[in-house]
C-alpha positions, -999 to 999 in steps of 0.1 A, spaced: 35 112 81 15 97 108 13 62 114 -19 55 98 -25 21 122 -15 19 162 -3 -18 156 28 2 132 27 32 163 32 0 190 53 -20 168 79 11 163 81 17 203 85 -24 213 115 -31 182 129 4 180 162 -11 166 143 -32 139 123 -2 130 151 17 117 165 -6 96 130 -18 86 123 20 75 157 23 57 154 -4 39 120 5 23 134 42 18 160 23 -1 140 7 -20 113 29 -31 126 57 -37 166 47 -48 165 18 -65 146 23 -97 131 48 -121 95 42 -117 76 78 -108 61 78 -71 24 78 -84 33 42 -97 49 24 -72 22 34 -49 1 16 -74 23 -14 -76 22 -14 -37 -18 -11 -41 -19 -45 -66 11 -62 -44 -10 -54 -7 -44 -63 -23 -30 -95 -40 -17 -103 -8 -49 -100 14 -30 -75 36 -58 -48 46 -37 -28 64 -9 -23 42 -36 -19 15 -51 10 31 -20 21 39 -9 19 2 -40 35 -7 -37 64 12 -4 74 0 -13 66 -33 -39 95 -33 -11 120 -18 13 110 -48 -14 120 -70 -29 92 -81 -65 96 -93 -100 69 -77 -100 59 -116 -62 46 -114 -70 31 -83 -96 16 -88 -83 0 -123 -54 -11 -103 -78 -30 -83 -92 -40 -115 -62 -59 -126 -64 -81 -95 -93 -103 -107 -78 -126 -134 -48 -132 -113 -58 -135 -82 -98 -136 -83 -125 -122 -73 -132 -127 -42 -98 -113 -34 -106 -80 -57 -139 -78 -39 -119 -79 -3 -96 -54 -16 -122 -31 -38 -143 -29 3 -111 -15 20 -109 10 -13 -145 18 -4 -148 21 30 -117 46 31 -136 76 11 
């Protein structure tokens, strides 16, 4: 896939070496280490990114989220679920990047 943000595309070419085992370790992880279906984990990756205030990951999680199958409704519930933990304002930050990537 291609990177979605130059920062990642700049990132890869300055740390090649850290790059690699950056990118097998999250191969490792999401996709070895558990039984949880694809469409999900993107999902978990959507609540973990937007909990976290990270935009870019968010959009980022978002996007491959869609290609895994995962429906606007699902995401947007999943986005949902961020209020009563971690607010509103946060959900509202999150729910924007969500928006502005249709």
């Amino acid at each position: 896939m291609k990177d979605l943000h130059t920062i990642y595309t700049v990132f890869k070419k300055d740390f090649p070496d850290i790059n690699a085992g950056h990118e097998e370790l999250g191969e490792k992880i999401h996709k070895e280490s558990g039984p949880l279906p694809e469409k999900l984990r993107w999902l978990i990756k959507i609540a973990i990114s937007g909990a976290s205030r990270h935009q870019l990951a968010l959009e980022t999680h978002i996007k491959k989220a869609r290609a895994a199958g995962a429906t606007e409704e699902e995401i947007k519930h999943t986005l949902l679920l961020l209020i009563q933990t971690v607010g509103f304002p946060t959900f509202m930050e999150a729910y924007q990047v969500f928006k502005n990537l249709k």
